[in-house]
C-alpha positions in Angstrom: -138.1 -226.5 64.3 -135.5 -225.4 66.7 -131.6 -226.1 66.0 -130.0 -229.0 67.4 -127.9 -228.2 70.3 -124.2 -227.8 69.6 -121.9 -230.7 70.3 -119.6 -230.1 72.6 -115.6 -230.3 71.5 -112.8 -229.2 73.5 -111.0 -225.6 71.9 -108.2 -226.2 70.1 -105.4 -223.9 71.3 -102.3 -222.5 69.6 -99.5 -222.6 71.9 -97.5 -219.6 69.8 -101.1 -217.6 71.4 -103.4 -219.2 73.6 -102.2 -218.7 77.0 -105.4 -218.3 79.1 -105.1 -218.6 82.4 -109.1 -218.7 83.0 -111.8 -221.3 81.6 -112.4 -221.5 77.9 -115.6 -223.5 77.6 -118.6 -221.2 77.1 -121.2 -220.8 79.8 -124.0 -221.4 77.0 -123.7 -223.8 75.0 -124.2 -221.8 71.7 -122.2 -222.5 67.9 -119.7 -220.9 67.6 -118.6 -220.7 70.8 -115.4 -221.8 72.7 -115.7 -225.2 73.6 -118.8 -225.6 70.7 -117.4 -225.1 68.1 -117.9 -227.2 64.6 -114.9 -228.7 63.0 -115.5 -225.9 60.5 -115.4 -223.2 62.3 -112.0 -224.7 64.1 -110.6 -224.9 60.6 -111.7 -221.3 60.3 -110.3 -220.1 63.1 -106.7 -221.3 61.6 -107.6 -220.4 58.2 -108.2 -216.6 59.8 -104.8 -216.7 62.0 -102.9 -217.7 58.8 -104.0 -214.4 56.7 -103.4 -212.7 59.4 -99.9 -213.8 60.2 -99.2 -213.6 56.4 -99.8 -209.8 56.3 -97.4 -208.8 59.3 -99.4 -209.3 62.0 -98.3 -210.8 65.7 -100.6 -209.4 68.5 -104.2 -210.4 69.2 -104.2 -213.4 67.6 -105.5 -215.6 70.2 -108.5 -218.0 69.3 -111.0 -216.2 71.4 -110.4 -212.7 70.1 -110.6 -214.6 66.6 -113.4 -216.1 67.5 -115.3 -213.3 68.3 -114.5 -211.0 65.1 -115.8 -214.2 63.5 -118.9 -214.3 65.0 -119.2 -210.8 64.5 -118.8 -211.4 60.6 -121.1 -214.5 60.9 -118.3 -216.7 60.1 -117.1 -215.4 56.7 -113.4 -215.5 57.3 -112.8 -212.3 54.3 -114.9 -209.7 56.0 -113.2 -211.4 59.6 -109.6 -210.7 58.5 -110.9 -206.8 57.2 -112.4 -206.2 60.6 -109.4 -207.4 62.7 -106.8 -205.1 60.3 -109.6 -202.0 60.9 -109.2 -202.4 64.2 -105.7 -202.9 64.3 -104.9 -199.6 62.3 -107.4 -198.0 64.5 -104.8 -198.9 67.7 -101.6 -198.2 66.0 -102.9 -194.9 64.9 -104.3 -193.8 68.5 -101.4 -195.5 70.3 -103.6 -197.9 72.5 -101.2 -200.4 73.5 -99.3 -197.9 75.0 -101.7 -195.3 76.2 -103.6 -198.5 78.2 -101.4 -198.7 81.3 -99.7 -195.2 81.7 -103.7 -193.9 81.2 -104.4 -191.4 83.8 -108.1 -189.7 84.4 -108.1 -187.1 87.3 -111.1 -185.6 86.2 -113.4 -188.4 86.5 -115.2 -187.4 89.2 -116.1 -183.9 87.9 -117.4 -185.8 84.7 -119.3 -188.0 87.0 -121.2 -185.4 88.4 -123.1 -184.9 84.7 -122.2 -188.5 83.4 -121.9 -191.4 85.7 -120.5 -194.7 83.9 -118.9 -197.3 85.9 -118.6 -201.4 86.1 -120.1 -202.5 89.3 -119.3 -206.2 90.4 -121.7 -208.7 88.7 -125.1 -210.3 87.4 -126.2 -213.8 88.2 -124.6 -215.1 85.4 -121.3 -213.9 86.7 -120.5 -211.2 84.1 -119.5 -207.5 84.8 -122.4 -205.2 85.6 -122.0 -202.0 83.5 -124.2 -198.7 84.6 -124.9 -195.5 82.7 -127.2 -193.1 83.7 -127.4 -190.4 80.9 -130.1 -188.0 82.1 -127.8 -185.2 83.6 -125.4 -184.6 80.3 -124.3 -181.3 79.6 -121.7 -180.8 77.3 -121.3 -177.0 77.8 -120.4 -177.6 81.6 -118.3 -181.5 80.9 -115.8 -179.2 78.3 -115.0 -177.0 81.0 -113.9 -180.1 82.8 -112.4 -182.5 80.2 -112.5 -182.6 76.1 -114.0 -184.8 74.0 -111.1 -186.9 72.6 -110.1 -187.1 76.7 -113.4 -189.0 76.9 -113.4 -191.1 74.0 -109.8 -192.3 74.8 -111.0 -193.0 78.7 -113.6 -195.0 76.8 -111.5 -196.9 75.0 -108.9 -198.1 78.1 -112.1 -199.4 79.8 -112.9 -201.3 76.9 -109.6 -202.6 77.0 -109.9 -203.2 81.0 -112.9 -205.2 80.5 -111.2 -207.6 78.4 -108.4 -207.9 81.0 -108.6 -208.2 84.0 -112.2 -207.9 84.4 -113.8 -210.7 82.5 -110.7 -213.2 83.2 -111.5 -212.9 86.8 -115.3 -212.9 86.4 -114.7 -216.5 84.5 -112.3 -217.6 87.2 -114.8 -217.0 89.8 -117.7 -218.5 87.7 -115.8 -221.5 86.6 -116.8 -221.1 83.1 -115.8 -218.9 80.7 -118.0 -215.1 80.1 -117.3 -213.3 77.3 -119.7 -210.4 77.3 -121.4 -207.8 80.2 -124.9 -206.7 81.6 -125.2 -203.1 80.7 -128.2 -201.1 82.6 -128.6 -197.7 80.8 -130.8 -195.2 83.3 -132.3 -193.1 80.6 -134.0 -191.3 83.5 -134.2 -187.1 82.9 -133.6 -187.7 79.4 -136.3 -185.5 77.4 -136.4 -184.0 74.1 -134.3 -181.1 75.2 -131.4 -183.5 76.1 -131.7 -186.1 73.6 -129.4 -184.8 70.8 -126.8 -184.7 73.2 -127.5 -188.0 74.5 -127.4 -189.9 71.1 -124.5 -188.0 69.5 -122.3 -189.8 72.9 -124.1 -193.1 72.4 -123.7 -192.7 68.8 -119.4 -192.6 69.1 -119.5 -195.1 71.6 -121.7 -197.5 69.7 -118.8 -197.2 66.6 -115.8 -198.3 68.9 -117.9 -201.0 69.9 -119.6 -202.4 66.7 -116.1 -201.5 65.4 -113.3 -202.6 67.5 -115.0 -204.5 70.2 -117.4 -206.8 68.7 -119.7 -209.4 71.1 -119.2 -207.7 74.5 -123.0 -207.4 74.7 -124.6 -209.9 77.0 -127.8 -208.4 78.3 -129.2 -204.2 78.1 -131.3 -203.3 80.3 -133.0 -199.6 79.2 -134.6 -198.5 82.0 -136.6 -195.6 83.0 -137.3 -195.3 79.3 -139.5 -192.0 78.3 -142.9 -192.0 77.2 -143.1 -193.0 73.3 -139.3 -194.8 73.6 -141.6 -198.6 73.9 -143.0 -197.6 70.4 -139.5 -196.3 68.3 -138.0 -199.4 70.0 -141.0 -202.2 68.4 -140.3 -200.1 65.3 -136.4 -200.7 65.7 -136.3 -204.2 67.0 -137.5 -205.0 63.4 -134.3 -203.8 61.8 -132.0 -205.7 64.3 -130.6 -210.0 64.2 -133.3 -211.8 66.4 -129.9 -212.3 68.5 -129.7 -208.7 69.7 -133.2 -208.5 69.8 -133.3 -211.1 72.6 -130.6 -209.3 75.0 -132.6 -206.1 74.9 -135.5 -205.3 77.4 -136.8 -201.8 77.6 -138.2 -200.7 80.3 -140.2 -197.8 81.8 -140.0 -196.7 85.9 -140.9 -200.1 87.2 -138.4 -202.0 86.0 -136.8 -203.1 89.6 -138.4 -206.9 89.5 -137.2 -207.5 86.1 -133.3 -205.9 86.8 -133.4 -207.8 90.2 -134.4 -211.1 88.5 -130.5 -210.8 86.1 -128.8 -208.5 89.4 -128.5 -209.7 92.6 -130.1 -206.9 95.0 -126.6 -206.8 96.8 -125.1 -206.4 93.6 -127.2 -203.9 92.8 -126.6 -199.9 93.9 -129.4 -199.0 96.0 -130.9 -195.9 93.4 -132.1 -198.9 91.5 -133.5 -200.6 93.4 -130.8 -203.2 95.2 -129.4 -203.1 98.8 -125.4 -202.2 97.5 -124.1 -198.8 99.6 -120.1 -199.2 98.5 -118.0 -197.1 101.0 -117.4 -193.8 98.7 -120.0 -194.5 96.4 -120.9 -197.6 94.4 -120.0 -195.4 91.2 -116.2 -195.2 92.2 -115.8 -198.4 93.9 -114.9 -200.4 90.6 -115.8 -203.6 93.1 -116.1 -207.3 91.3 -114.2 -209.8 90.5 -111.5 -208.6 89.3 -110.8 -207.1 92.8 -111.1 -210.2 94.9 -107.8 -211.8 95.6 -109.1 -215.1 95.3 -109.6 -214.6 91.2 -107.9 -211.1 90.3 -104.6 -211.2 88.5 -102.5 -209.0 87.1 -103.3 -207.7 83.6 -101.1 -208.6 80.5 -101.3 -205.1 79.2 -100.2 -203.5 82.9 -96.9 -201.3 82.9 -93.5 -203.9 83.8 -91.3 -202.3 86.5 -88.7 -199.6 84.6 -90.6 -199.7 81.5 -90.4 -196.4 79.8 -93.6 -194.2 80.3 -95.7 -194.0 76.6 -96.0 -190.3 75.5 -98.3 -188.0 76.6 -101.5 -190.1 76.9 -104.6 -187.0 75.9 -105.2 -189.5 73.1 -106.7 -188.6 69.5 -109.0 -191.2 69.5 -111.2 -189.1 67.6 -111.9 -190.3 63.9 -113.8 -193.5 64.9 -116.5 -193.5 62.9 -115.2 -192.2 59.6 -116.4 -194.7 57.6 -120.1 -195.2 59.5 -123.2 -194.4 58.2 -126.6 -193.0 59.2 -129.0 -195.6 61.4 -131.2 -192.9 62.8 -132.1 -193.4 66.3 -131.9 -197.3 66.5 -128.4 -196.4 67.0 -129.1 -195.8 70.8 -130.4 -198.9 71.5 -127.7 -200.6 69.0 -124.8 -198.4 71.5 -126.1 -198.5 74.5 -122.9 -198.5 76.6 -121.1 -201.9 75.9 -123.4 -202.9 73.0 -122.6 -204.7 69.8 -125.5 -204.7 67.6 -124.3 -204.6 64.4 -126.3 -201.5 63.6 -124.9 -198.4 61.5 -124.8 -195.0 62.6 -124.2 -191.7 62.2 -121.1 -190.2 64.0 -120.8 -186.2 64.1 -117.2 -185.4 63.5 -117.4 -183.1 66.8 -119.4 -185.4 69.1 -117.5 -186.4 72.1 -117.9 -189.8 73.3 -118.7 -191.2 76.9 -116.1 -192.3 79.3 -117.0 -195.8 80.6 -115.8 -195.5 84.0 
């Protein structure tokens, strides 16, 4: 029998940290969810902010992030509060807060040329569109451009740009609130020759999101999927919560009806399949939202006029997945450039990580 439908309840916000200036009602109505949320998991919410506040800590400690490091521990407010202080030490140790608005990365074009990963204006749900297309990595050649903690800390400020401004204005434009993003990973020109270099990036991408970013993933498309991938992935799918399972469609080289049924062809760039030709290239363009004047705003995190500039920014984000262990290869479909699934993996201590554009 299915579950009852959540009843809906208005979010409870703490004026000392709740001061949204976008919807805050979820566009499904799902539990645990803003705007569905039991008088529990309200109670939970406080319960969480309380511990959290009693050990020190000030920032991030709105009810939505809380919210979602709950639902990434299913609720239990103990393995909640021990995710939220992981994460924390993570961005005092790597200097996030600071390294997000004086972050500077001249070289992405050159790491384009072997790695293309951008956000690209938005699905029909209204949510950020994210692209990867993998097949062309080449770590001998990107090291000669970049290094590999350069990557994984360019990875890590569009993480923190997703959050704000890009899904704030995608909410304000949808009139509801969006939480997560449609990720389309090209796995196109991705054989056997290339695939340990293709996993050990997803791999250290997957642990800062599972990690630090928890229930960004809305819908992954896998597309152009290799012959054999449709078989390791019904082999996977058994390891993963039925919930992940359902955002995940893998697909082989005619996937265009299914990705035009969640993307809007003029949403879409035209190598997969859509009608979009941005002036300069649809990789670079950054276009959405969160670049229409009608719903952009400024971000909170964004540099304040004489503010002093945060020390040299070639971040060591580099010990992400310390404490990680081996998932084998489920862990590309459990990374797969924004993805959540709470899936374990194993993270080399020299592979580099992507740079989300």
């Amino acid at each position: 029998m299915a579950a009852a439908a959540p009843v809906p309840r208005p979010l409870e916000l703490d004026p000392k940290y709740d001061d949204y200036d976008f919807p805050t009602t979820a566009a499904v109505p799902l539990s645990g969810h803003a705007g569905y949320l039991t008088a529990e998991q309200q109670a939970q919410v406080s319960q969480l902010r309380l511990m959290l506040e009693s050990e020190g800590y000030t920032k991030r400690l709105d009810t939505l992030t809380l919210l979602r490091f709950l639902r990434a521990r299913k609720f239990d407010v103990n393995l909640s509060k021990q995710m939220f202080i992981e994460c924390e030490k993570w961005r005092q140790e790597t200097n996030l807060d600071d390294v997000v608005p004086n972050w500077d990365y001249p070289e992405k074009e050159e790491v384009f040329k072997y790695y293309p990963q951008y956000y690209h204006k938005t699905d029909k749900d209204g949510r950020p569109v994210y692209i990867e297309q993998l097949g062309n990595i080449d770590l001998t050649a990107m090291y000669k451009i970049t290094t590999a903690e350069r990557m994984l800390t360019n990875l890590a400020v569009e993480y923190e740009r997703v959050a704000d401004p890009r899904l704030p204005a995608c909410s304000r434009k949808s009139g509801v609130l969006l939480e997560t993003c449609c990720t389309v990973m090209d796995l196109k020109g991705v054989g056997i020759s290339k695939a340990p270099q293709v996993f050990n990036y997803v791999k250290q991408a997957s642990v800062l999101s599972q990690n630090y970013y928890p229930e960004r993933l809305g819908r992954l498309y896998l597309i152009n999927a290799p012959w054999g991938f449709s078989t390791v992935w019904g082999v996977v799918k058994a390891w993963l919560d039925p919930v992940t399972v359902q955002k995940i469609h893998v697909l082989g080289s005619g996937y265009q009806k299914d990705l035009l049924a969640q993307v809007p062809a003029e949403n879409l760039p035209k190598q997969f399949g859509g009608s979009c030709e941005c002036a300069g290239g649809c990789q670079f363009s950054d276009m959405g939202p969160w670049r229409e004047e009608q719903w952009a705003k400024p971000a909170k995190w964004e540099k304040k006029e004489g503010a002093a500039a945060a020390p040299a920014a070639d971040a060591t984000i580099q010990n992400a997945g310390a404490d990680v262990k081996e998932g084998g290869s489920a862990a590309a479909v459990a990374a797969a450039g924004q993805g959540n699934a709470a899936l374990p993996v194993d993270v080399k201590a020299d592979a580099p990580a992507p740079a989300a554009a």
